[in-house]
mmJSON file of the N, C-alpha and C atoms, coordinates in Angstrom:
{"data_MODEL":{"atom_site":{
"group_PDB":["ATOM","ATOM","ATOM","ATOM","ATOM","ATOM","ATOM","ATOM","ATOM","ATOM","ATOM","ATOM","ATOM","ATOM","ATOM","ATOM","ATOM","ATOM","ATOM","ATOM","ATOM","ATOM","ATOM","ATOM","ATOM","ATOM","ATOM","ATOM","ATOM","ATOM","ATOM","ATOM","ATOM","ATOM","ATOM","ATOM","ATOM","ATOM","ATOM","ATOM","ATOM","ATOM","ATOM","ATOM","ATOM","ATOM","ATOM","ATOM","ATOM","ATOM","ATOM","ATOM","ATOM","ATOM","ATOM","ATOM","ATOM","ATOM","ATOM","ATOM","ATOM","ATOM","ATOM","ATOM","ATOM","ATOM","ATOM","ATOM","ATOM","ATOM","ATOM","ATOM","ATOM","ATOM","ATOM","ATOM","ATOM","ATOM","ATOM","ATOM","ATOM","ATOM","ATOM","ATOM","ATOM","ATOM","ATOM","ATOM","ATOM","ATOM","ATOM","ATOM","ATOM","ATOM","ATOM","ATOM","ATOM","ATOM","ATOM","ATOM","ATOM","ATOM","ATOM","ATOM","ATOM","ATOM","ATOM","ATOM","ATOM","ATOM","ATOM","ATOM","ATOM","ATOM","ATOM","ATOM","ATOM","ATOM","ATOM","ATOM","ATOM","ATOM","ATOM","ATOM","ATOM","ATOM","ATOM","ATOM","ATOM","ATOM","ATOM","ATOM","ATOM","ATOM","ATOM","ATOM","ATOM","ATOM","ATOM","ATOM","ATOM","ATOM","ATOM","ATOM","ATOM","ATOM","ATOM","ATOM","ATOM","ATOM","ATOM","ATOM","ATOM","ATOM","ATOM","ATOM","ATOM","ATOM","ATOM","ATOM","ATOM","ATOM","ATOM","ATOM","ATOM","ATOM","ATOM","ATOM","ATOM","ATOM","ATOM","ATOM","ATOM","ATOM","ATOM","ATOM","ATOM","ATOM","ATOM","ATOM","ATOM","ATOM","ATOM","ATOM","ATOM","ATOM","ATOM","ATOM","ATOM","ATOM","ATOM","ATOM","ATOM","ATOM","ATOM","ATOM","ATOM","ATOM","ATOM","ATOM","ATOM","ATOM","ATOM","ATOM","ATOM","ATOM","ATOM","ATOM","ATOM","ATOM","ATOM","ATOM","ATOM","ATOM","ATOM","ATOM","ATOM","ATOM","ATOM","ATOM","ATOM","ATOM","ATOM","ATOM","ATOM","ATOM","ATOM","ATOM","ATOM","ATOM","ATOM"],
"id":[1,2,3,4,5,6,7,8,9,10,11,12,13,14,15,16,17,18,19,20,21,22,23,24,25,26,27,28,29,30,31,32,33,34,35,36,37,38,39,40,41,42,43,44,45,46,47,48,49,50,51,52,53,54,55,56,57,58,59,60,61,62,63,64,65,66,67,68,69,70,71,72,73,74,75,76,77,78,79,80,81,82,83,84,85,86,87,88,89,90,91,92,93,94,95,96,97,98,99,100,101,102,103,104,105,106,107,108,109,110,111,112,113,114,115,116,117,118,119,120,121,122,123,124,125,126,127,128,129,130,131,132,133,134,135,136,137,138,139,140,141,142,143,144,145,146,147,148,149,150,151,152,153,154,155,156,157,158,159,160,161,162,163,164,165,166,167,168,169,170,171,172,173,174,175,176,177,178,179,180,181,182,183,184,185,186,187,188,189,190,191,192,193,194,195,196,197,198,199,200,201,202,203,204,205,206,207,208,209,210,211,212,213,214,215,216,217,218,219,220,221,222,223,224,225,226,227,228,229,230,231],
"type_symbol":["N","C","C","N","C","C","N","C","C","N","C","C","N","C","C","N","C","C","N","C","C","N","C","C","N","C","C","N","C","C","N","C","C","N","C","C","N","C","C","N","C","C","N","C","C","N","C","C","N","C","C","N","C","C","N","C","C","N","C","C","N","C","C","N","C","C","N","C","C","N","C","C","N","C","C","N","C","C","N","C","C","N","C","C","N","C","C","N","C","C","N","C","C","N","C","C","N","C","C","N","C","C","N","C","C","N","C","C","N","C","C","N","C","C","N","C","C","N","C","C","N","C","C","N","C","C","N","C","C","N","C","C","N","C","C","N","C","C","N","C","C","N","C","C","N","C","C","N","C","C","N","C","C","N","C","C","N","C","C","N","C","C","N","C","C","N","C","C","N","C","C","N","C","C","N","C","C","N","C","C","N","C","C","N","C","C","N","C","C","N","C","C","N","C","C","N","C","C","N","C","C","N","C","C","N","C","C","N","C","C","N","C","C","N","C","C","N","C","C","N","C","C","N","C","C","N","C","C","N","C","C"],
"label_atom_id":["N","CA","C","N","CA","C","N","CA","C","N","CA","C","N","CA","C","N","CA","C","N","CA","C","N","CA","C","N","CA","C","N","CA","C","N","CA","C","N","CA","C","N","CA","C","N","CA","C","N","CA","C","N","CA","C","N","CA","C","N","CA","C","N","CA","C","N","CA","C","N","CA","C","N","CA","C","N","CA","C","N","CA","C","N","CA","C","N","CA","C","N","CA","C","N","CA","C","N","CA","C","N","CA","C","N","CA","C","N","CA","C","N","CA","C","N","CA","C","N","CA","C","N","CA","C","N","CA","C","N","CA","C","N","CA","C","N","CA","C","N","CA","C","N","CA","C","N","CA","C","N","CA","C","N","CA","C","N","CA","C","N","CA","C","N","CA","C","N","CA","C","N","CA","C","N","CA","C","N","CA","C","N","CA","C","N","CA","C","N","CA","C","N","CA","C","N","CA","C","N","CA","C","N","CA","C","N","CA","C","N","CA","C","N","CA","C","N","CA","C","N","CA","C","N","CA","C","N","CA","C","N","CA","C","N","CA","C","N","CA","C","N","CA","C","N","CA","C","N","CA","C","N","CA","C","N","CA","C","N","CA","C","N","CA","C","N","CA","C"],
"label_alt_id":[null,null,null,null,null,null,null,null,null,null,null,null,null,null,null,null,null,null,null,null,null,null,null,null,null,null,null,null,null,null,null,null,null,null,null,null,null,null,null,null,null,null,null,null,null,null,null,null,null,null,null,null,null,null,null,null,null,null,null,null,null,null,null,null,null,null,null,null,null,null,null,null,null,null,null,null,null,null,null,null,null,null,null,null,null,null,null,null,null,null,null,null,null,null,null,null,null,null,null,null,null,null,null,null,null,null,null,null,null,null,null,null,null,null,null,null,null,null,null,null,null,null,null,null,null,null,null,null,null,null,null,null,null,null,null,null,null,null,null,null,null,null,null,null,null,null,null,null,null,null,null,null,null,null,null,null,null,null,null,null,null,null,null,null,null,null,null,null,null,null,null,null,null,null,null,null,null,null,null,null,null,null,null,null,null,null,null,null,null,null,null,null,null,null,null,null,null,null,null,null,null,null,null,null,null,null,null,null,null,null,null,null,null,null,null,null,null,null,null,null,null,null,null,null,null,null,null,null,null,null,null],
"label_comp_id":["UNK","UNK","UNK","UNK","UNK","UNK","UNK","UNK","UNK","UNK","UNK","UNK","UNK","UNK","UNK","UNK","UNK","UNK","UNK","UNK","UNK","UNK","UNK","UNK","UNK","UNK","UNK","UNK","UNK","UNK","UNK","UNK","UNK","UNK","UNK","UNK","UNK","UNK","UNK","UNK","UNK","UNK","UNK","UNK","UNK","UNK","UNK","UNK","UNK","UNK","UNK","UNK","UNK","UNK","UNK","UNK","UNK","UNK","UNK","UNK","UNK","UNK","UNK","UNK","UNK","UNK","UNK","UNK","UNK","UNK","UNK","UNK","UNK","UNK","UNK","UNK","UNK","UNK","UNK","UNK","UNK","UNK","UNK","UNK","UNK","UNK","UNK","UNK","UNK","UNK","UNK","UNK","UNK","UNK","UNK","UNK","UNK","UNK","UNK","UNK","UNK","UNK","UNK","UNK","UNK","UNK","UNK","UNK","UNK","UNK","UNK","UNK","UNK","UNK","UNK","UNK","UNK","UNK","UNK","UNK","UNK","UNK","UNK","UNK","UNK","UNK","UNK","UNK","UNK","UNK","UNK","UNK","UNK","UNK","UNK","UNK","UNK","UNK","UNK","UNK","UNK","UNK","UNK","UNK","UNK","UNK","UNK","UNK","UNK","UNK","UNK","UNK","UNK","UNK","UNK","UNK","UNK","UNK","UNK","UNK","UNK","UNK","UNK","UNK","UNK","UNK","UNK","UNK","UNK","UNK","UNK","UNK","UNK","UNK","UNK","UNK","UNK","UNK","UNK","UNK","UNK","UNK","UNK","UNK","UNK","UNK","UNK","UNK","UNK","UNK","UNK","UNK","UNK","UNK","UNK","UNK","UNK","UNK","UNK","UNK","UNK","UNK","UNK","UNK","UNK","UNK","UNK","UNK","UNK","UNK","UNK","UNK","UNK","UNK","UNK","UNK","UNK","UNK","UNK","UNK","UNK","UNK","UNK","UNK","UNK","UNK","UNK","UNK","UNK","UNK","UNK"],
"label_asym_id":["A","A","A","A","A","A","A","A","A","A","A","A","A","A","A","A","A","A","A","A","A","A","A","A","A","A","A","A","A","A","A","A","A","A","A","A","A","A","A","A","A","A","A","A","A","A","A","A","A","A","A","A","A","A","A","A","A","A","A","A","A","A","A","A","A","A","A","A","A","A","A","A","A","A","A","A","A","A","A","A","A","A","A","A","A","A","A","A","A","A","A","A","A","A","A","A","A","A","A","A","A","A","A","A","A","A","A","A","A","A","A","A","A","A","A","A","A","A","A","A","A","A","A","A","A","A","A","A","A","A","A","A","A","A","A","A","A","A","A","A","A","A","A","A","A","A","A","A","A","A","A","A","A","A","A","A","A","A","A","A","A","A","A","A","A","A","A","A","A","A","A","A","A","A","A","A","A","A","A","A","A","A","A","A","A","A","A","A","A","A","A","A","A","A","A","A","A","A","A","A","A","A","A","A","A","A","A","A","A","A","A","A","A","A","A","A","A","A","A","A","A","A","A","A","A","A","A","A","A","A","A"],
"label_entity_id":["1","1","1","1","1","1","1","1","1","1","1","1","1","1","1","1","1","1","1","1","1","1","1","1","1","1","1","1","1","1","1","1","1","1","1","1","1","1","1","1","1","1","1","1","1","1","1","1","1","1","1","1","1","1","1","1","1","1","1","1","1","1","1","1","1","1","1","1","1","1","1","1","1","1","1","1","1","1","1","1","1","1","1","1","1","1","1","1","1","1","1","1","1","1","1","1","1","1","1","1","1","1","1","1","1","1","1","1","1","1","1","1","1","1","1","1","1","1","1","1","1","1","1","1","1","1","1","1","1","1","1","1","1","1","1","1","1","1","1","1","1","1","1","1","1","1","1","1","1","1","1","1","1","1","1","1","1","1","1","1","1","1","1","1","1","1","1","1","1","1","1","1","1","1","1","1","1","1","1","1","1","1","1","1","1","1","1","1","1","1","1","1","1","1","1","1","1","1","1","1","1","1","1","1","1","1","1","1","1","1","1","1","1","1","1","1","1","1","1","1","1","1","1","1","1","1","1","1","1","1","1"],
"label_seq_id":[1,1,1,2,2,2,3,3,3,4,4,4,5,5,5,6,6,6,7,7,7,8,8,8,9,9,9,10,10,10,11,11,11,12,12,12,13,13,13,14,14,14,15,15,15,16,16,16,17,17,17,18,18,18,19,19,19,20,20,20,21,21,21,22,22,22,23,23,23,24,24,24,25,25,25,26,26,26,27,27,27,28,28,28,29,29,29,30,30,30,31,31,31,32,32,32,33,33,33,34,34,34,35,35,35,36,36,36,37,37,37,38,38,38,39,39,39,40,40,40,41,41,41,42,42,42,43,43,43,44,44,44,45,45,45,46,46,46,47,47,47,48,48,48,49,49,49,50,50,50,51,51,51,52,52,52,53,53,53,54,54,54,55,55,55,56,56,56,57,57,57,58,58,58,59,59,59,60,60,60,61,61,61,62,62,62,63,63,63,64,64,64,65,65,65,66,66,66,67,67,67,68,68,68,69,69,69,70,70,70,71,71,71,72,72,72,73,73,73,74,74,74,75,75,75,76,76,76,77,77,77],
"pdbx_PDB_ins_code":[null,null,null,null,null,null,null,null,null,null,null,null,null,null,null,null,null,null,null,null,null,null,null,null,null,null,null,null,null,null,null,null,null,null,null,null,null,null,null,null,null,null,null,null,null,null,null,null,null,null,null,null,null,null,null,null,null,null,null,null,null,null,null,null,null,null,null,null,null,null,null,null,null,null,null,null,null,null,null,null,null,null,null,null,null,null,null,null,null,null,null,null,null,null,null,null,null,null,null,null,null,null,null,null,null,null,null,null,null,null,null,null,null,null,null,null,null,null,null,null,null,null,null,null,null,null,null,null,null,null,null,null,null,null,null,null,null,null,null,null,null,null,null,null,null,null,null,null,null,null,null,null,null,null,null,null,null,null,null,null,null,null,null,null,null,null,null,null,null,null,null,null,null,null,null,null,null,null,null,null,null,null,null,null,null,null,null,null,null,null,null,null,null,null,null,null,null,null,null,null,null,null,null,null,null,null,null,null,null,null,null,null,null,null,null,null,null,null,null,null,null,null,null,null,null,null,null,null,null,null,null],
"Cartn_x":[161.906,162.147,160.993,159.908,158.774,158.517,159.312,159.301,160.495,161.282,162.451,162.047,161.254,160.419,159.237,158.925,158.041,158.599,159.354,160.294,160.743,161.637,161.924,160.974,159.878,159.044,158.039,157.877,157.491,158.197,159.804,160.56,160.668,160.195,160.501,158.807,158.43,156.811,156.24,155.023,154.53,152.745,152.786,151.552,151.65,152.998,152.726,152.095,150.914,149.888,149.17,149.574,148.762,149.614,150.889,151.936,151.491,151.904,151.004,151.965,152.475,153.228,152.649,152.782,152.327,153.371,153.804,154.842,154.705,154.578,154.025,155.047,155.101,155.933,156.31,157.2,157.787,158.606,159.462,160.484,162.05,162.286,163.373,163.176,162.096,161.694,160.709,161.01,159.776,159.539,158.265,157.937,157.134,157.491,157.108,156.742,155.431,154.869,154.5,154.795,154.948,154.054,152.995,151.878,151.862,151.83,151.698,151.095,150.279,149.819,150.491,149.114,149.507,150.585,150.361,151.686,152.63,152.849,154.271,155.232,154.071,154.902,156.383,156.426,157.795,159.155,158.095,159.374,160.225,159.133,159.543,160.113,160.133,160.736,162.052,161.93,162.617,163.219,164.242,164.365,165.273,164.972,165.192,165.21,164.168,163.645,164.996,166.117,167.535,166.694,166.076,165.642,164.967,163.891,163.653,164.622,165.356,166.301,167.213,167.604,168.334,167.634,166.258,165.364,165.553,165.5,165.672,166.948,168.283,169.73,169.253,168.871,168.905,167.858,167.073,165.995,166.763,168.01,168.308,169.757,170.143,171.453,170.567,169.446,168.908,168.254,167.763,167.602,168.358,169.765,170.341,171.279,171.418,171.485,170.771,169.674,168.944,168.859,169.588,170.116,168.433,167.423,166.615,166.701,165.892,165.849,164.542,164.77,163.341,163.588,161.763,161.768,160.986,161.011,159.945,159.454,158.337,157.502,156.626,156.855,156.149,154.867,153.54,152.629,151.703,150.872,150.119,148.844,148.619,147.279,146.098],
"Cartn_y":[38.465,37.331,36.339,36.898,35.913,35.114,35.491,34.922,33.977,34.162,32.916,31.952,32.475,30.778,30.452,31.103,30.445,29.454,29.961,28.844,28.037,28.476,27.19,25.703,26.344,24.96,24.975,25.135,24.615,23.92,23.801,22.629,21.556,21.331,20.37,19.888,20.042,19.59,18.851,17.669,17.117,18.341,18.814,19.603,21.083,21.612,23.286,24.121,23.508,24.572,24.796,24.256,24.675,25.073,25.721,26.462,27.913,28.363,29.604,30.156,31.398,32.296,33.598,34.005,35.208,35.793,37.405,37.914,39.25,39.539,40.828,41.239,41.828,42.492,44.185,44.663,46.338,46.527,47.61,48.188,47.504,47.286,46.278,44.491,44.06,42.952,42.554,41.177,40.639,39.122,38.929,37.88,36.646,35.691,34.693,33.657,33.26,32.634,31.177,30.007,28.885,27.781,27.609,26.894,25.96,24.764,23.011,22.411,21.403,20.339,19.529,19.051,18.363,16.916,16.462,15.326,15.681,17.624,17.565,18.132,18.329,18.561,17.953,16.996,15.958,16.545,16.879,17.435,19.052,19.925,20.914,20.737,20.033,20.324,19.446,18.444,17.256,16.499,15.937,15.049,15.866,15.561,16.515,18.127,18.799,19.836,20.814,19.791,20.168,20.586,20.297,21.237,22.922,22.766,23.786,24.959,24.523,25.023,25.616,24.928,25.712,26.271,26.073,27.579,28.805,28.865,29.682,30.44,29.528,30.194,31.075,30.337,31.25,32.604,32.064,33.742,34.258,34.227,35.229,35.45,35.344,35.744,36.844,36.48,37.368,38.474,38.166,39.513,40.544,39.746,40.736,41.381,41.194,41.562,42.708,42.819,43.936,45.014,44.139,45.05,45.052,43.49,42.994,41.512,41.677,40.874,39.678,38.917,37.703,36.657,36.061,35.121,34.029,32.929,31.694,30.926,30.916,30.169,29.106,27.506,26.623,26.372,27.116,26.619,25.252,24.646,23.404,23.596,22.81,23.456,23.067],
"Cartn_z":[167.57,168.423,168.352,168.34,168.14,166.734,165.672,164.537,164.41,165.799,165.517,166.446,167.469,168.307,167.75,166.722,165.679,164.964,164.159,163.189,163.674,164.676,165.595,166.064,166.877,167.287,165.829,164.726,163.66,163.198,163.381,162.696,163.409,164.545,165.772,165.909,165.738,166.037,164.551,164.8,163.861,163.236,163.914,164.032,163.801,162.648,162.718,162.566,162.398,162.027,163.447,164.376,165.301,166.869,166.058,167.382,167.155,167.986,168.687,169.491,168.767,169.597,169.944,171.532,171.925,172.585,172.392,172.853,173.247,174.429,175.508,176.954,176.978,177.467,176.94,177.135,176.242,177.187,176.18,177.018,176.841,177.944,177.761,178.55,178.487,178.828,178.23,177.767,176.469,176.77,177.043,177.386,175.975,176.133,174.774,175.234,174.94,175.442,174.338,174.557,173.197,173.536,172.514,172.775,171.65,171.709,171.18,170.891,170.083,169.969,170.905,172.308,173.328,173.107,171.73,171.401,170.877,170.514,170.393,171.214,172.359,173.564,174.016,173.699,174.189,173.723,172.165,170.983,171.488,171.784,172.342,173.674,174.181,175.915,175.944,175.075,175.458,176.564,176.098,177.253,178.959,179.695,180.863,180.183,179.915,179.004,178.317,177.789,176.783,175.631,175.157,173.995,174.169,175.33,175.631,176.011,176.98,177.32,176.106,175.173,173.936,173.04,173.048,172.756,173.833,174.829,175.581,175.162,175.231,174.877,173.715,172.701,171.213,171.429,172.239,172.361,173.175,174.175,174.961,174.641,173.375,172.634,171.493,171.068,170.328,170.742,171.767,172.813,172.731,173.214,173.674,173.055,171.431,170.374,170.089,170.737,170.622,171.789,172.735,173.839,174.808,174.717,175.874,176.509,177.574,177.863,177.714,177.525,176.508,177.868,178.019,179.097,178.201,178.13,176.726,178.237,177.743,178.322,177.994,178.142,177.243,177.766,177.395,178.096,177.687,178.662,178.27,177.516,176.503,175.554,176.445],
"occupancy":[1.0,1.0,1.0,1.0,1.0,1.0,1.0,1.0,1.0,1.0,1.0,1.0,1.0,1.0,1.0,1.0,1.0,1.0,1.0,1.0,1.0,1.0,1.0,1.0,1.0,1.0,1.0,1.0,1.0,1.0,1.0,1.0,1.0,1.0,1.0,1.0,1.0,1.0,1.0,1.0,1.0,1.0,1.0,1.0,1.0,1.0,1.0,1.0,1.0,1.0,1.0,1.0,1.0,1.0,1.0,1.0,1.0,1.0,1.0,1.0,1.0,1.0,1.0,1.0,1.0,1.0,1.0,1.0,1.0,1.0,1.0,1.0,1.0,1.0,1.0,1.0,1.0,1.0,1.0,1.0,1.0,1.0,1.0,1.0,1.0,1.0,1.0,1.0,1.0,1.0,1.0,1.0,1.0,1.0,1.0,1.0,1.0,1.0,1.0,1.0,1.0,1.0,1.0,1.0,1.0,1.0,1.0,1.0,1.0,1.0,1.0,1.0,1.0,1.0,1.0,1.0,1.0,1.0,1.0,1.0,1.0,1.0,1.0,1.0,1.0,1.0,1.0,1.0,1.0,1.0,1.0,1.0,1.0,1.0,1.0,1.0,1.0,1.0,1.0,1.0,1.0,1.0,1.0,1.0,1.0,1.0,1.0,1.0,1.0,1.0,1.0,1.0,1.0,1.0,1.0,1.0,1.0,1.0,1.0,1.0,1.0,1.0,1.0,1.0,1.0,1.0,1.0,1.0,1.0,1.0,1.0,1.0,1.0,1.0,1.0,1.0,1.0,1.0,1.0,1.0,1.0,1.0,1.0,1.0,1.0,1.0,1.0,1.0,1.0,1.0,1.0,1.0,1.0,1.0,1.0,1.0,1.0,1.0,1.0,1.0,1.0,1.0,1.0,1.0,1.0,1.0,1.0,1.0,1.0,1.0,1.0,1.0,1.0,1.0,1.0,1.0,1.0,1.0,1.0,1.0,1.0,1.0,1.0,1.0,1.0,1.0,1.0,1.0,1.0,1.0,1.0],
"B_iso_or_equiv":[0.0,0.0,0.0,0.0,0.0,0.0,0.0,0.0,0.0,0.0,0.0,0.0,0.0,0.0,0.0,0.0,0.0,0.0,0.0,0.0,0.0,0.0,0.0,0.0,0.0,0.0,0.0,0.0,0.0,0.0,0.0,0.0,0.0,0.0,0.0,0.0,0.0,0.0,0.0,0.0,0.0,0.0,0.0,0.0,0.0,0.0,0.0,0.0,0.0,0.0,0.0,0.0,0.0,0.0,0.0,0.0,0.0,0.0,0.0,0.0,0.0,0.0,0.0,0.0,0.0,0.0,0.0,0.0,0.0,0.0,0.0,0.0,0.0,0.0,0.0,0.0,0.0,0.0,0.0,0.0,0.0,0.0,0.0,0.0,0.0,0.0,0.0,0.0,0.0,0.0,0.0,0.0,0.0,0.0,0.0,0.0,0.0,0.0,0.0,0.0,0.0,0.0,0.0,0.0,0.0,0.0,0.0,0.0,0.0,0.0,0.0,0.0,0.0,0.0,0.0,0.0,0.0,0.0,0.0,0.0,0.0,0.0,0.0,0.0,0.0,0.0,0.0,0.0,0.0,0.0,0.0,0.0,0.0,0.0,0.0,0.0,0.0,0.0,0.0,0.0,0.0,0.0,0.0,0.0,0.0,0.0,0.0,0.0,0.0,0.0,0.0,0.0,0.0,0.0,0.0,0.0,0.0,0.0,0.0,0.0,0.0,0.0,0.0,0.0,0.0,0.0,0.0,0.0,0.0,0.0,0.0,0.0,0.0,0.0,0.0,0.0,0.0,0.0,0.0,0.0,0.0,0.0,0.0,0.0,0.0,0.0,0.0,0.0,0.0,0.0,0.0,0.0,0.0,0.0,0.0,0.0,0.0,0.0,0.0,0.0,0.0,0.0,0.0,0.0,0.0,0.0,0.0,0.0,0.0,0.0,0.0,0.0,0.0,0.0,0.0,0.0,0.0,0.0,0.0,0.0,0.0,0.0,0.0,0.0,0.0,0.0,0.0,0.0,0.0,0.0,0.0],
"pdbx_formal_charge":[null,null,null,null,null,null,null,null,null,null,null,null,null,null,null,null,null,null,null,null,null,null,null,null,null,null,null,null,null,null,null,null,null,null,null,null,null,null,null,null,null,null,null,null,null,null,null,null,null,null,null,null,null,null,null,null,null,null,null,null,null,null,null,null,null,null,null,null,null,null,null,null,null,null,null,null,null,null,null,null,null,null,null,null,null,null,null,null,null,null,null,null,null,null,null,null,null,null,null,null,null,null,null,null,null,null,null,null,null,null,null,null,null,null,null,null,null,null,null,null,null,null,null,null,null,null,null,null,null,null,null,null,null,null,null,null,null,null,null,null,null,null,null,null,null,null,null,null,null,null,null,null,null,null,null,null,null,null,null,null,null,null,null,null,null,null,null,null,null,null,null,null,null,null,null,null,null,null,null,null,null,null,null,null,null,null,null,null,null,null,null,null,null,null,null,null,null,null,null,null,null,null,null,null,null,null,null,null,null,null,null,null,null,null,null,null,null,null,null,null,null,null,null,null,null,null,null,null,null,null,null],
"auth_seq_id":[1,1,1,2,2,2,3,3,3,4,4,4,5,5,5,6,6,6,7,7,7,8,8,8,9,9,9,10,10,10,11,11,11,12,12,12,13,13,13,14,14,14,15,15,15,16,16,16,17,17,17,18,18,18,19,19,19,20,20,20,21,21,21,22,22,22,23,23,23,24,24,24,25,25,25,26,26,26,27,27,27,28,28,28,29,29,29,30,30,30,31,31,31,32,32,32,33,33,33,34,34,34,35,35,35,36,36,36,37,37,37,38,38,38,39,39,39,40,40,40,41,41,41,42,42,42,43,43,43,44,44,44,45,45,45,46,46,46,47,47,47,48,48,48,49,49,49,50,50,50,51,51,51,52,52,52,53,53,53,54,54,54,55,55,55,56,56,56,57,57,57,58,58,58,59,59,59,60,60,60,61,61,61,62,62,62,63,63,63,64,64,64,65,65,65,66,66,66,67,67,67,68,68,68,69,69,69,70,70,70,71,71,71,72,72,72,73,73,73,74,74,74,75,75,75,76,76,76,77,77,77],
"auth_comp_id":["UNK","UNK","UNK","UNK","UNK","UNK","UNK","UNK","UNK","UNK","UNK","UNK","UNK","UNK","UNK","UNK","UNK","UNK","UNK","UNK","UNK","UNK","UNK","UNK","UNK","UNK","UNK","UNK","UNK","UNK","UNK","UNK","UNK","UNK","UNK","UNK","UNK","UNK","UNK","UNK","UNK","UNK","UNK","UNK","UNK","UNK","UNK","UNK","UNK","UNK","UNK","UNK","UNK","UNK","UNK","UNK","UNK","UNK","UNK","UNK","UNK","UNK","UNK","UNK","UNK","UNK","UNK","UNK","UNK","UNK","UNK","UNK","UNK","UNK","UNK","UNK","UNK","UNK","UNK","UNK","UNK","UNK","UNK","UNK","UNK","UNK","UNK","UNK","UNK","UNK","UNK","UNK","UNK","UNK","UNK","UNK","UNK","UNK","UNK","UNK","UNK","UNK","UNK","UNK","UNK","UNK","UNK","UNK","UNK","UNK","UNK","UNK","UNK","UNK","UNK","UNK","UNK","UNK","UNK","UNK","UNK","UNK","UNK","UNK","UNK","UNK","UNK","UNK","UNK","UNK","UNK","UNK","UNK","UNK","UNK","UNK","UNK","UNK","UNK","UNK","UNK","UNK","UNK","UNK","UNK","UNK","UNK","UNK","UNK","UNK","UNK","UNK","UNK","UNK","UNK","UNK","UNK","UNK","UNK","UNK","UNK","UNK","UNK","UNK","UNK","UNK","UNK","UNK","UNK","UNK","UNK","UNK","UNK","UNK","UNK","UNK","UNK","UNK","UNK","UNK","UNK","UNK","UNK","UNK","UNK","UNK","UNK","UNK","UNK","UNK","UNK","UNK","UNK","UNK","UNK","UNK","UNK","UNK","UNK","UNK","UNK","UNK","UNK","UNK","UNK","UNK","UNK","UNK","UNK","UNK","UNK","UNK","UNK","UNK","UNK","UNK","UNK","UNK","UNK","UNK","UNK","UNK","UNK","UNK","UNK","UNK","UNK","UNK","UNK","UNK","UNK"],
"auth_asym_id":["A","A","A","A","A","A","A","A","A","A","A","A","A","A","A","A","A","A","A","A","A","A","A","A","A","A","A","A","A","A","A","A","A","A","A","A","A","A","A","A","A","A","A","A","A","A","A","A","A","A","A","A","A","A","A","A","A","A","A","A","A","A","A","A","A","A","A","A","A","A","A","A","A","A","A","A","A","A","A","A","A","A","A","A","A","A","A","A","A","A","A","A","A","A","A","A","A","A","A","A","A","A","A","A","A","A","A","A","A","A","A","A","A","A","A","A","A","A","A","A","A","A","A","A","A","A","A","A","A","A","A","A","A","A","A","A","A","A","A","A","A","A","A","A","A","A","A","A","A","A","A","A","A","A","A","A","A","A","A","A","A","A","A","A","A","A","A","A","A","A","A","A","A","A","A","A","A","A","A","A","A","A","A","A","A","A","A","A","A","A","A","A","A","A","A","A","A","A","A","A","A","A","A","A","A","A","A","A","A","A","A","A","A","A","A","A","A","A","A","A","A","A","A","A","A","A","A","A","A","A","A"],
"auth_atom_id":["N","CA","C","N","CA","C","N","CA","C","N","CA","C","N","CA","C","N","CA","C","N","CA","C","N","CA","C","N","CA","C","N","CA","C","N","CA","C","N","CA","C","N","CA","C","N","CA","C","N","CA","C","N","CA","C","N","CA","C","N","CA","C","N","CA","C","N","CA","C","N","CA","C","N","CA","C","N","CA","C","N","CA","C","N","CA","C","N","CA","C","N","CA","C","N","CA","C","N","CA","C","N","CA","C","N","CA","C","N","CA","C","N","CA","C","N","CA","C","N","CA","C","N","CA","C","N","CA","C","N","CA","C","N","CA","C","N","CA","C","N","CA","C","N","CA","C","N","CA","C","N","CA","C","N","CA","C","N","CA","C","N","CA","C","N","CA","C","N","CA","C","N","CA","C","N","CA","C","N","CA","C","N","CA","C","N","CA","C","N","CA","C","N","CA","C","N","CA","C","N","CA","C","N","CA","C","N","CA","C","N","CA","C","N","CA","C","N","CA","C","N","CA","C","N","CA","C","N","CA","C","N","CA","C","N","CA","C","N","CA","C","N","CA","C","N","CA","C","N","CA","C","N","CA","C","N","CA","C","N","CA","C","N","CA","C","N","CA","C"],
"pdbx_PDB_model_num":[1,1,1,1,1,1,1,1,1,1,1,1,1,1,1,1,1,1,1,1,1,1,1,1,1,1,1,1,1,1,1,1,1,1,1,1,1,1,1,1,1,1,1,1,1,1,1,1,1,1,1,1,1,1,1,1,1,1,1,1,1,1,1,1,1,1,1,1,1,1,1,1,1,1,1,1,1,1,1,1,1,1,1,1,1,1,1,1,1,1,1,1,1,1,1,1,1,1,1,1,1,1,1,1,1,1,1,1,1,1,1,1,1,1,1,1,1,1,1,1,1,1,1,1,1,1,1,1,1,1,1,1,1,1,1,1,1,1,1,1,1,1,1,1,1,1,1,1,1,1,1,1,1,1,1,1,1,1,1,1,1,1,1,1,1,1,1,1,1,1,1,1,1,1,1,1,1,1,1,1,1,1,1,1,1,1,1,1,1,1,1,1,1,1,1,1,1,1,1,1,1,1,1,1,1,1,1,1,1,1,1,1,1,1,1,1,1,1,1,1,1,1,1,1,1,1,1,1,1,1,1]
}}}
């Protein structure tokens, strides 16, 4: 899961070399945590945060594909 909100905000951002995924949690709950170049913030959240939000859908169809539950979290650099 952390290698598909990788790919993900590397294709949406001007700056991929400097997204930063951390993913902690175990068990059956996994937490992902998605970190930005402060100007491509806009790109990841978008407008009324619809982009973020359909990162979220795709990490929690893939979750649960695996039978967990995934929480994404966009934090501020």
């Amino acid at each position: 899961m952390k290698d598909l909100i990788e790919f993900i905000a590397k294709s949406l951002v001007d700056h991929p070399e400097e997204v930063i995924v951390k993913q902690s949690g175990g068990g059956s709950r996994t937490r992902i945590e998605l970190s930005v170049n402060k100007d491509d913030m806009g790109r990841v959240i978008g407008k009324s945060g619809k982009v973020a939000n359909s990162i979220r859908t795709l990490l929690k169809v893939a979750a649960e594909r695996e039978g967990k539950q995934a929480t994404l979290d966009v934090m501020e650099p």
